[in-house]
C-alpha positions as CSV (number, residue, x, y, z in Angstrom):
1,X,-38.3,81.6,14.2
2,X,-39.9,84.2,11.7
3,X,-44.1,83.6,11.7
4,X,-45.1,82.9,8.1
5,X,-47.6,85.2,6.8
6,X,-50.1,83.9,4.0
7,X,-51.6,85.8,2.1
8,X,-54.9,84.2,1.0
9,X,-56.7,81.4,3.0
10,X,-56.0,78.7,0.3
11,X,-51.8,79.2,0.7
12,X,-52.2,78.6,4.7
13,X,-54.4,75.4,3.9
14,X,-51.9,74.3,1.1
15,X,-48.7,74.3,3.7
16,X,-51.1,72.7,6.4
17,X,-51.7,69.9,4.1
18,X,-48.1,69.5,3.2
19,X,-46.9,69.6,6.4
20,X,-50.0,67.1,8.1
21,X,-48.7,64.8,4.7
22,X,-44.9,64.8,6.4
23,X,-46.0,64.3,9.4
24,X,-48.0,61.0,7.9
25,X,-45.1,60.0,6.1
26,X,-42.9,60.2,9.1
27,X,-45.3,58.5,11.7
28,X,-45.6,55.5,8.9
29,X,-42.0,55.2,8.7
30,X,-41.6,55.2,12.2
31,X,-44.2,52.7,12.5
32,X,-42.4,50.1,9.9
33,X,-39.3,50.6,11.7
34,X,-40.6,49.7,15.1
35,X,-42.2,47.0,13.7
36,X,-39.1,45.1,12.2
37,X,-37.1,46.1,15.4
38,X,-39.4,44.1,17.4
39,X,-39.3,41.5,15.1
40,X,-35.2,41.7,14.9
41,X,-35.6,41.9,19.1
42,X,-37.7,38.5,19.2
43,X,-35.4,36.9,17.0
44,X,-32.5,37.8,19.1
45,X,-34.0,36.3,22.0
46,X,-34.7,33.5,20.4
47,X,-31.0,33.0,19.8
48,X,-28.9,31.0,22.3
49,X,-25.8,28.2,21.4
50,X,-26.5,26.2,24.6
51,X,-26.7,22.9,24.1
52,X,-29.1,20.8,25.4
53,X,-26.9,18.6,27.1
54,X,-25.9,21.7,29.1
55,X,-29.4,22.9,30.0
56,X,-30.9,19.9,31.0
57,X,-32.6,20.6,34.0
58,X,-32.1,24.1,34.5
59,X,-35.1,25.8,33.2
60,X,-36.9,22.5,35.4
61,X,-40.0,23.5,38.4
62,X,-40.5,22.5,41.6
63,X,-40.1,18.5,41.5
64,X,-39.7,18.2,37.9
65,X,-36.2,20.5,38.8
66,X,-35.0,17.5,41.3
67,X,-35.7,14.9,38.8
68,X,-33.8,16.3,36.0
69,X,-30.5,15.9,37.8
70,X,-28.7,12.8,38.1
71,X,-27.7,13.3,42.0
72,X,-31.5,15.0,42.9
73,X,-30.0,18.1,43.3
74,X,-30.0,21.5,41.1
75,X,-27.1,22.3,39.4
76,X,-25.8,25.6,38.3
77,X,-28.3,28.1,36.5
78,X,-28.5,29.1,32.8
79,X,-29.6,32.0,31.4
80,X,-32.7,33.1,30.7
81,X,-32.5,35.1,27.5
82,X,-31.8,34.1,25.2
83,X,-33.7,31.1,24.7
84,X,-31.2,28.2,23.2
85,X,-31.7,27.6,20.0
86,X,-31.9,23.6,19.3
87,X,-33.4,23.4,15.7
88,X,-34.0,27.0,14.7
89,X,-37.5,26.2,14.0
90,X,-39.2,28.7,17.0
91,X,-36.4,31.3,15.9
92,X,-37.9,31.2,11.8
93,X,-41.2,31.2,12.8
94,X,-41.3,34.6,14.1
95,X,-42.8,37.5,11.8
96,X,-44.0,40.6,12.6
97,X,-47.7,41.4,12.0
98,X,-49.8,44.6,10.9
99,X,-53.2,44.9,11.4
100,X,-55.8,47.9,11.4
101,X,-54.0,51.3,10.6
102,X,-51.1,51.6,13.3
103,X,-50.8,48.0,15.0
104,X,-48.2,45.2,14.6
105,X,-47.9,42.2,16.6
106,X,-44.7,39.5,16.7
107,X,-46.1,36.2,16.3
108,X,-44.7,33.2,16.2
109,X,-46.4,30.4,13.2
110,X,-46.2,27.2,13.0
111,X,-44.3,25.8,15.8
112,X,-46.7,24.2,18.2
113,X,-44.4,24.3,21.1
114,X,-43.8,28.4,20.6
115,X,-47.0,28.7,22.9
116,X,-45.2,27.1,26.3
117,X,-41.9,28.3,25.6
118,X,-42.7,32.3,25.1
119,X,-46.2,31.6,27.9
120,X,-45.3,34.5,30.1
121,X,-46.1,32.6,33.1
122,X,-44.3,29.3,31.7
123,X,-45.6,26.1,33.0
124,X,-46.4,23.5,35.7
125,X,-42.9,22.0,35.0
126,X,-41.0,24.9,33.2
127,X,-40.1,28.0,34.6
128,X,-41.5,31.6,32.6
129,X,-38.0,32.7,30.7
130,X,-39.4,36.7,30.5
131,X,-39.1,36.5,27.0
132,X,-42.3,38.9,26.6
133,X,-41.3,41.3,29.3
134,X,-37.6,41.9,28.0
135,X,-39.1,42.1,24.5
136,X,-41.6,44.9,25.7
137,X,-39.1,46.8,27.3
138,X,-36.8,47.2,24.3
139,X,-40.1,48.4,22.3
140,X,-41.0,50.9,24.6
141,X,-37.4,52.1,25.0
142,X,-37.6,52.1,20.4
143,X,-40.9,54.0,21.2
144,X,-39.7,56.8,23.1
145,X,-36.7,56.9,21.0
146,X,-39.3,57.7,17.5
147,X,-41.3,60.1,19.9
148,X,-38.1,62.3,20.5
149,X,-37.2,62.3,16.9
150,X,-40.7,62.6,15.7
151,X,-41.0,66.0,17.9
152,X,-37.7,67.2,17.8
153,X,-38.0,66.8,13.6
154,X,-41.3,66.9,12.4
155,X,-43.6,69.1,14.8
156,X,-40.8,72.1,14.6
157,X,-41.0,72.2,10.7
């Protein structure tokens, strides 16, 4: 690559502007993107077609897991992710937050319940479902993905 000679001090601050102003534009973008991923991810995991007829009991701990059976015993295990969607009310709930300059959160509004069924360390009588955990990983996996691009495009230019 040819260096770019200036030739007044005023041109080489001009192209540094206009390049630090892509490279703005480009991180912003980047940001919005991961930001409605993560919201898309959550709402994916919050997506099952189990009834619950056929979950009863399985997501059940320690004694409440015997009880839930009708012969005391543990039946077959259901999935984790996604969590089944009965009345789509946890699954509308969930929006995608900014605050400050580069932050977003996915929050769930509105649905009392949301707290026990996303809790990361579930319950006394509910297994955790690793909802938070699985929804991390795909963020960080969307985050290395924008830092590859973002170096590969922007900081060559």
């Amino acid at each position: 690559m040819a260096q770019r000679r200036f030739k007044n001090p005023l041109d080489l601050y001009n192209a540094q502007m206009a390049r630090m102003a892509k490279a703005n534009a480009s991180i912003a973008d980047g940001l919005k993107m991961m930001r409605e991923g993560a919201t898309q991810d959550a709402i994916d995991l919050t997506g099952g077609h189990l009834t619950p007829k056929q979950t009863r009991g399985q997501y059940a701990r320690g004694r409440a897991a015997i009880l839930s059976t009708p012969n005391g015993r543990k039946r077959g295990t259901a999935p984790m992710l996604p969590i089944n969607m009965v009345s789509g009310r946890l699954r509308r709930s969930i929006q995608g937050r900014s605050w400050k300059k580069n932050g977003f959160a996915v929050v769930s509004k509105g649905v009392p319940y949301s707290q026990f069924i996303l809790s990361e360390s579930g319950t006394r009588v509910m297994v955790a479902r690793g909802m938070k955990r699985k929804a991390l990983s795909l963020l960080r996996s969307r985050n290395k993905a924008f830092k590859d691009f973002f170096f590969k495009n922007v900081r060559s230019t």
